[in-house]
Structure formats: structure tokens, C-alpha cells
N, C-alpha and C positions, 0 to 999 in steps of 0.2 A: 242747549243740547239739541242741535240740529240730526235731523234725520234725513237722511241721504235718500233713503227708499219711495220720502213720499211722494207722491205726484195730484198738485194740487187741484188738476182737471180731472184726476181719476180712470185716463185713459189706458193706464198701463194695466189697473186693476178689472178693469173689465174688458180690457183683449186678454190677460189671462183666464180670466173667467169664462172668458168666448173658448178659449186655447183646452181649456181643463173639460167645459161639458161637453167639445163636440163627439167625444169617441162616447161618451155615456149615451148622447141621442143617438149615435150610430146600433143597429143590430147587431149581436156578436157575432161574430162566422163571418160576416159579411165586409168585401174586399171594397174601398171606395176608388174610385179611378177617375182621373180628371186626363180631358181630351178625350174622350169617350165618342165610337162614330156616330152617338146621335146628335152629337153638338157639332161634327164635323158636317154631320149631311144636312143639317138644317142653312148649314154656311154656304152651303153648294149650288144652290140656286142665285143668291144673294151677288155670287160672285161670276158666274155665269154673266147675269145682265150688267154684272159692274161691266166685264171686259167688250160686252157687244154693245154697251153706250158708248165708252174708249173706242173702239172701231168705228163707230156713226159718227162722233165729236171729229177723229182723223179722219175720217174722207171727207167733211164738210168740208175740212180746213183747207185738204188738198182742194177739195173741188172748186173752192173760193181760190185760191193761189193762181190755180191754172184759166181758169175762166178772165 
């Protein structure tokens, strides 16, 4: 008599156990939002100095090509 349900690592049973307490630890009334601007603005700098190393990396490159 095999059981279909079980899962012998037990990862099904505790992502639904993850699944079932999050709204219980969540406040009632309270709206959760994911992409929220504080996660945005924290990225904004980050991405800032990505694109002005991109720009220093390409005019090295130019300036080694033409040189």
C-alpha cells in the first residue's frame, strides 16, 4: 500500500508549513507588497556605479584601440 502523498525528504511538508504560517506571522489589516521603493532605492546606487564602471571599462578600451 503505497502512498503517493509522501515525500520522503519532507520538503513538501514544510514549504507548506512555510505556505500556511506566513499570513498567521503577518498583522491583520496589514497589506504585504513586494517591489516596494525601499528595495528599489537601495538598488539605485548599486546601479549607478555599475553603468559609470561600463563607461570607464569602454573608454579604456577605446583609448587602448586608438592609441
Amino acid at each position: 500500500m503505497a502512498d503517493n502523498d509522501y515525500d520522503p525528504a519532507g520538503s513538501t511538508q514544510m514549504f507548506r508549513a512555510f505556505v500556511d504560517e506566513a499570513p498567521a506571522a503577518q498583522a491583520p489589516g496589514t497589506v504585504t507588497t513586494y517591489g516596494s521603493s525601499s528595495s528599489s532605492s537601495s538598488r539605485t546606487p548599486v546601479i549607478v556605479i555599475g553603468a559609470i564602471v561600463a563607461l570607464v571599462v569602454i573608454a579604456g578600451v577605446i583609448w587602448l584601440a586608438v592609441k
